[in-house]
Structures are given as C-alpha cells and as structure tokens.
N, C-alpha and C positions, 0 to 999 in steps of 0.2 A: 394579660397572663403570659404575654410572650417570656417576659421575664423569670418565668419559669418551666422555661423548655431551654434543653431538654431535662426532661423528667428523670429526677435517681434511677437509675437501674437499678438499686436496689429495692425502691417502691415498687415497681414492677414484680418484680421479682418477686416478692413477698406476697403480693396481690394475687399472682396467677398461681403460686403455691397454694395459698388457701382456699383457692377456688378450685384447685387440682387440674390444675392446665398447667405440664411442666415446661414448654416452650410453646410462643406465639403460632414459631415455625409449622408445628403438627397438628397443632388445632383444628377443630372442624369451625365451620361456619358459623355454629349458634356458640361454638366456645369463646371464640372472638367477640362475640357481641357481646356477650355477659363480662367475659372481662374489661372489655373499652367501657363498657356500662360503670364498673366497679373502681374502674381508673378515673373515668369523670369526676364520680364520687369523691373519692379520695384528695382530689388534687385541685378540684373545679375548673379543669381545663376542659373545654367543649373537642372534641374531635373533630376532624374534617374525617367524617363516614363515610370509608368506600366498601367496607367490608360483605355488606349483605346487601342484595338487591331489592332490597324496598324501594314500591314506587312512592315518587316523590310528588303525584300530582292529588287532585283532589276527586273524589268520586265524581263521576257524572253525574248532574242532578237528576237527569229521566230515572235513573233506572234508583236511587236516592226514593225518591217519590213513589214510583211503582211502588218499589218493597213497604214505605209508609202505608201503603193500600191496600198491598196484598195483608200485610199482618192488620190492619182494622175492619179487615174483612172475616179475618179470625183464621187463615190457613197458619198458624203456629200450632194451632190443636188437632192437625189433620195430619199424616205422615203424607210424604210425595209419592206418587207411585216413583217406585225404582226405579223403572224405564226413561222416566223424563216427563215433566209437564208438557201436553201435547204443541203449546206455542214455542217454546221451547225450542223443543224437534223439528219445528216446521221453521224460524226463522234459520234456525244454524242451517239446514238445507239449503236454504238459500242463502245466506252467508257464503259456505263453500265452493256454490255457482257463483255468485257476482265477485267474491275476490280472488278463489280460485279458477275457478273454470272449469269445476269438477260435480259430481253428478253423485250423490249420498242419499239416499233415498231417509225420508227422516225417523224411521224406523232404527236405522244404523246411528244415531245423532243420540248419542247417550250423554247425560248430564253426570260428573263427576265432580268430590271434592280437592279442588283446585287438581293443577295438571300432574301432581306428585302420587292422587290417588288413581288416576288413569294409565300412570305409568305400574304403578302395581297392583293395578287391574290385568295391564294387560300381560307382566312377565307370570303373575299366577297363573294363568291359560295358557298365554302361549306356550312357554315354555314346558308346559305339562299335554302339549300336542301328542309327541312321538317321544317314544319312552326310549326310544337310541341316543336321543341326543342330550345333551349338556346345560343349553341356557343359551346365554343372550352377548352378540358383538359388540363392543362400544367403540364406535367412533369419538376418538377423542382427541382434543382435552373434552370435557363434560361437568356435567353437575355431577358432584361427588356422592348427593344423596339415590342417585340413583344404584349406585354400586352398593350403597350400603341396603337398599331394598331386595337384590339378590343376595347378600351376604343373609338378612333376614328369613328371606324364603329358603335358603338353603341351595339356593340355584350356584351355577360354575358360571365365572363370562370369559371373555377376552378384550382386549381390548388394543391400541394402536394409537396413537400420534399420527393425525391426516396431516399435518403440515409438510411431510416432505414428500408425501403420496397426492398431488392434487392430480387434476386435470388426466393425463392418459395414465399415468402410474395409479392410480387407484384402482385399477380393475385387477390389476397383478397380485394386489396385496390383499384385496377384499378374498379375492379366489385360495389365498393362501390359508385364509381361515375356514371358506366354507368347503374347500375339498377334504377336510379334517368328521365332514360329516356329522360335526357334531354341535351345530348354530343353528337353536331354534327361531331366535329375533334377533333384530340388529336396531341398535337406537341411536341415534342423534339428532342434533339440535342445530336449525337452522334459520336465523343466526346463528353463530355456535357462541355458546357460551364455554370457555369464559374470551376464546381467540379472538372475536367477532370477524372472522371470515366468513365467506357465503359459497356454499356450494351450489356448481351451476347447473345448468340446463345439461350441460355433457354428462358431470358427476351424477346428478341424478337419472338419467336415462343408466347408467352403467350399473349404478346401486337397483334402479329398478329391473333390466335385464335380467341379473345375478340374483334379483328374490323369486324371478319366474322359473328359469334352472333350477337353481338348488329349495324353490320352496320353502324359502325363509320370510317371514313377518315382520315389516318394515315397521316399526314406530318412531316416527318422526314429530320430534317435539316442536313447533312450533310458539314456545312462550314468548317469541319475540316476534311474533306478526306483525307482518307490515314495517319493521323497524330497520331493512335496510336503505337508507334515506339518498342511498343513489338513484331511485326507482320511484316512483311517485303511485305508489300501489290503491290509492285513497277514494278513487272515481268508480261507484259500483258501477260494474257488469262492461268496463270498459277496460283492455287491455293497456299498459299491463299488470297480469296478476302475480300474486304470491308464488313463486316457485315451488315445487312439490315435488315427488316420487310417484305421487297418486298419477300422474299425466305417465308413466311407465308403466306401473304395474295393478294388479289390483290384490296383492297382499300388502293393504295398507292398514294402518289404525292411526289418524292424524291426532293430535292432542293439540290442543288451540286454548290457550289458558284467558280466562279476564281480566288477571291479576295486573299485568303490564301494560299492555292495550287499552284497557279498559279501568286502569287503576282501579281494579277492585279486589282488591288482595286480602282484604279482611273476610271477606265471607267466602271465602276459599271457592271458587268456582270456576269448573273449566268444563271441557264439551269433550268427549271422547267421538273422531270418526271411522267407524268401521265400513270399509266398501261394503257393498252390495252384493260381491260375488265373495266375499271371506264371511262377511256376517252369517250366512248362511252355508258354509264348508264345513262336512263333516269330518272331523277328526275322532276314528274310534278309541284310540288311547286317552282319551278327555275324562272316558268313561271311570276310569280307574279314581277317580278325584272327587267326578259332579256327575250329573244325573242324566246329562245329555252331552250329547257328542257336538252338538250345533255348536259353533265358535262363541255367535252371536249372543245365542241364548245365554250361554254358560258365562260369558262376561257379564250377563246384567243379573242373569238367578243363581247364579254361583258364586260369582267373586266378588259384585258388589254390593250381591244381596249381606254375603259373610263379612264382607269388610264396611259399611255402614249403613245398609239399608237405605239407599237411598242420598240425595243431596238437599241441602236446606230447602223447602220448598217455598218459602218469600225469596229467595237469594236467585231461586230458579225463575221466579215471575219476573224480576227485577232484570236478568239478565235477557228474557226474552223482549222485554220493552226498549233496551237497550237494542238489542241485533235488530230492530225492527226498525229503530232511528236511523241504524246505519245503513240496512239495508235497503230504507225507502230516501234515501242522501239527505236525510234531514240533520244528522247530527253525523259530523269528523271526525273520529278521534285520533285520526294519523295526525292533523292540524297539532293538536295540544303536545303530543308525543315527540314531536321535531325535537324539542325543548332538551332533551338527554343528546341529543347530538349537539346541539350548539352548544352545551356543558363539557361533553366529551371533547369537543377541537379547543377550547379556553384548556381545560386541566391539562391534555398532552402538551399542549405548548410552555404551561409553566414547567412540566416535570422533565422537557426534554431542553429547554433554557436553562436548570441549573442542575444537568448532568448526568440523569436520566436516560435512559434508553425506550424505545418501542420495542419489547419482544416479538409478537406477532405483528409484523410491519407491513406485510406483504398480502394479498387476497389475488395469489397469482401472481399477472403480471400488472396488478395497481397497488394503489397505497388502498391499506384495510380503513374500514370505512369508522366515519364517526357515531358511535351508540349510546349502546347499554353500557359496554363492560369498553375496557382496553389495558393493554398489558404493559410492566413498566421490568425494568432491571438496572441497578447500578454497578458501575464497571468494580469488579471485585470482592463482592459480594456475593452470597447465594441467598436464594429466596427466602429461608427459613431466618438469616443471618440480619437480609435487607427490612425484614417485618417488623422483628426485633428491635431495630434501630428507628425504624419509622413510627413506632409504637413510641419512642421516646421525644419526639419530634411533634404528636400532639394526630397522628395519620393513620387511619389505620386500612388493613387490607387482608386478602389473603395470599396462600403462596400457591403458586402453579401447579404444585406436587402433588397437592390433595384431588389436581380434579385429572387427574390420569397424563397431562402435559409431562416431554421430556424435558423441557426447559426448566430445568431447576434452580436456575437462577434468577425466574420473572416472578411478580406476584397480580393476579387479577384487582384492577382498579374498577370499583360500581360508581358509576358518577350521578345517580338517584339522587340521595341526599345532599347534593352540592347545590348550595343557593349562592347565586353572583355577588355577595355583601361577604361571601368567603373569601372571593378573589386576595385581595390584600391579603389577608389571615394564611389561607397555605402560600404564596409568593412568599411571605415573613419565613414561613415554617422551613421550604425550601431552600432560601437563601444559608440560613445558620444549618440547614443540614449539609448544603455543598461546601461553607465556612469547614466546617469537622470532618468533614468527609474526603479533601483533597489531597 
C-alpha cells in the first residue's frame, strides 16, 4: 500500500466533511478515531495508530478467570453495593501501602467506572465544597476530557503549561492562581499525559504544602502507575514507591485506573482514593446539592450513587483477584508494561532520524523518559498543519492544543498500538514524508 501514500487530500477531505470533522487539527480524540477508522475504510491503508491510548497488551488471565467465576456464580443479577465489593476495598488498601507507602483506610477505597468516572465524581463534590469559589486548576498539558467534564458540570477551571514552572518556580505560579481564592481542586496526572514528565518529590511537597494553606483538594491522576521506567517501582512493600502528593498532605483523592497497568480497559475500572482525614471533612455548603455534608459520604451516596449506582460488580471481583496477585508478588504487571517504553525509544528514534523534533524533551535537567505518550513537531509546521499531513502519510495523532499545551506546533504520539512488524512500515512512511517535506 505504500504506493498509495500519500493519500488525495482530497479523499480526506471529503471523508472528514461527511463525518463532520472540519480539520484533523481541532478534532477531539474519539473524532480522530472515527475518522482514521473511516479512511482505512475507504483506502485499505492500515494506519500506524498513535491517536488514542488503548492498551496494547492482553488482559491478565487471573482477573480474566475471576470474572469467568464471579459471573457463574450469578453476581450479573445482583447490583454491587456502591461502596465497593468488600475484597476490593481491602486489597487496594493494601495496594496503596506496598506501592505507595501510604495509609487509606479501605472504607476510603471506592471502586469507580474507569478513572474518567472518578474524576467526575470528584469535581461534582469537590468543587460544590465552598459556594465562593469557582472550580478546578489544571495542571497542564492534560487529558482534554477532563475539561470537558467541567464544561459539562457547569464548573469555571484554569489552567497553565507546567513546562516552564518546574522545580522552585512552581510554587510562585501555583500561588498565583490560589490567591485568587477561587480554586476548589486542582488535577494532574502523573506521568503526565500527554508531556510524559514526572513531577518530583520537591513539586509534590510544594503542590502538597499549597493544598494545606489554601484548602484545596488535590486529585492526582495516576493512569499511568508505575509507568515511569527510570524507577523500578514493581517490588511490593519495598522502596522505591510510586510518587504521590498523599506523602504531603492529606487533601487527597488518588484515582489509580486498571486500564493501563492492568490492561483492563474494557470493563472500565478504576479505584477512587480518598484519605482518611478528607473522607470524613465536613463541608456545610455540600448541603445545598446532597444530603450530607461528609465529603466521603456524599461521593459514594451522592455522586456516584446519581452518576451509576455503582461499578460492574464481576469487573469488581475480577479486579480484586487481580490486586491480590500483585499484592502477594505472585503476578508483575510492571514486567509486561516495559513493553510501551521500548516502543516509545524505537518510534522517537525513527521520527527524530527523518526530521522530527521532541517537543517535551526535557524532564528538568534529564532527557523525559520513554512511555506511554511522547511528543513530536516538524520544523515549520504547526500542529493542526503537521496532523493534516501526517494523516496523509498513513499516521495518525493528535495535536497538543486540545490538551491545554502551549506548544502548538507538537502533536501527542500513543505508542500502544505499535507492534515491531510496523518498524519498516512507519520508516517507509517517514522517509517519503521527509522526501515532500524538505
């Protein structure tokens, strides 16, 4: 098929019209899918898929098997309690001890669906704390569906580019927005998607400090646990652990999704953690919304009661068999997980051998690590521009704009879907784009 790249711009063009996507560039995440889906179609060119972060590996069998068990045991005709299947609650508890090093009492260990419904869990609450204030800070660049989950609720955010705030400058800039008094949460993701830098032990004590002051509610996304592969985070109950906020303060709510970790992305399942001392904080202005003022409460009989009653209750058993493998060292899943790093150092290296740039190159003062995500730009181009053209080239991606990044000439590369029998196939793609591109 090479022989037919690059693709008519006009095929394109006509394709994304009628699916009502006017450019690549503005697209959201599922629009890109749909139409690379719709160009395949059309052309029978296979893409080399960076665009969405599906995981690329294959379910764990333990928790596979569980769920086989728990549904012939007949819990499909049973609702979950909301709260969490009691094993559940008890293995993530321990979970959060042996790879964090922190202390969740498993009353706080709420089962959500996947970590997108935990995250609006928690701006429905939080941000309906204190009736002065606004909504939610985003540390960014970020997942774009987050912001669209405030735009939903009706909540204000703000939001910032951490790349040029790291290390002692973040404290000046974070203070900028909360002397404003008007920042009920603040959220990011750590890894960060889509930069993949790491905020450190410094950042996080500062961002911790700064939620004890000003009383703001940390949700720190964790969908990429254990994924930064400079750190061998994999040995329960044996330093070192997963980096946190929770070791600073205790306005936390950690979200720890299965999806990536645990490739279990289909049954949408992730663990909301609430401390111990916010679980139970009473906030009187809660009242106005739900029926109790307890944080705690009111996220599992308020928000998640209204938003699904609950999480699959086989997917819940499934995932409990699973923390329990890991927690008693019987099964890895950091071992299987390497796998997107050593995807991520092969692709940067084709895309920066024929012309390519690293946007987010730096994680301080090292090279940013090899993951999930990493970031590309070509000289002259801007990101909506470079999609565009990559899109005709057989590649596809998204552009940095949509997820709060000031870099608007990068677009976020997912190396998920990249299998090694690609190699040749995007080097082919590459080459004829540096050919037209020069």
């Amino acid at each position: 098929m090479i022989s037919n790249i690059p693709i008519s711009a006009e095929v394109i063009r006509s394709i994304s019209e009628k699916a009502g996507i006017p450019t690549a560039g503005k697209a959201s995440i599922r629009e890109i899918v749909h139409m690379v889906n719709l160009v395949q179609k059309a052309t029978g060119i296979q893409f080399i898929r960076m665009e969405m972060g599906v995981p690329g590996l294959k379910a764990p069998e333990i928790a596979t098997q569980a769920e086989i068990a728990a549904l012939k045991q007949g819990v499909a005709s049973i609702y979950p309690p909301i709260e969490g299947v009691g094993d559940l609650k008890n293995e993530t508890s321990r979970f959060l001890k042996l790879f964090l090093d922190i202390n969740v009492s498993p009353k706080g260990c709420i089962p959500t669906c996947g970590s997108m419904q935990g995250s609006c869990a928690g701006f429905l609450t939080v941000n309906r704390t204190d009736s002065t204030r606004e909504g939610t800070l985003f540390i960014d660049p970020g997942f774009p569906v987050h912001k669209q989950q405030c735009h939903v609720l009706g909540h204000q955010y703000h939001s910032f580019d951490i790349y040029d705030f790291r290390g002692k400058k973040l404290k000046d800039k974070l203070k900028s927005y909360l002397d404003t008094g008007k920042i009920s949460s603040l959220l990011y993701s750590n890894p960060n998607n889509p930069s993949w830098i790491c905020l450190n032990e410094e950042e996080l004590s500062v961002i911790g400090e700064l939620a004890e002051i000003y009383d703001v509610v940390i949700l720190e996304d964790l969908a990429y646990f254990g994924m930064d592969f400079r750190s061998d985070i994999s040995k329960p109950g044996v330093p070192p652990f997963q980096p946190s906020v929770a070791k600073y303060t205790d306005n936390y709510i950690i979200l720890i999704s299965a999806s990536k970790l645990f490739s279990f992305a289909g049954q949408r399942m992730a663990m909301m953690a609430v401390s111990d001392k916010l679980f139970h904080k009473k906030y009187p202005d809660l009242l106005r919304y739900f029926s109790s003022d307890e944080l705690g409460h009111t996220i599992i009989y308020g928000a998640l009661y209204a938003l699904s009653a609950g999480a699959s209750h086989s997917a819940q058993i499934a995932l409990a068999a699973l923390l329990k493998a890991v927690n008693d060292g019987v099964y890895d899943p950091f071992k299987e997980i390497r796998l997107y790093g050593d995807h991520a150092l092969i692709m940067k290296k084709l895309f920066t051998q024929y012309g390519f740039r690293i946007v987010y190159d730096r994680d301080l003062d090292v090279p940013v690590g090899d993951g999930f995500y990493f970031t590309i730009s070509y000289p002259g181009l801007s990101g909506s521009q470079l999609l565009d053209e990559l899109i005709r080239y057989g590649i596809s991606a998204i552009t940095l704009d949509i997820t709060g990044s000031t870099r608007t000439e990068g677009l976020r590369a997912c190396v998920s879907q990249f299998k090694k029998e690609q190699i040749p196939v995007l080097e082919e793609r590459l080459k004829l784009f540096l050919r037209d591109h020069k």
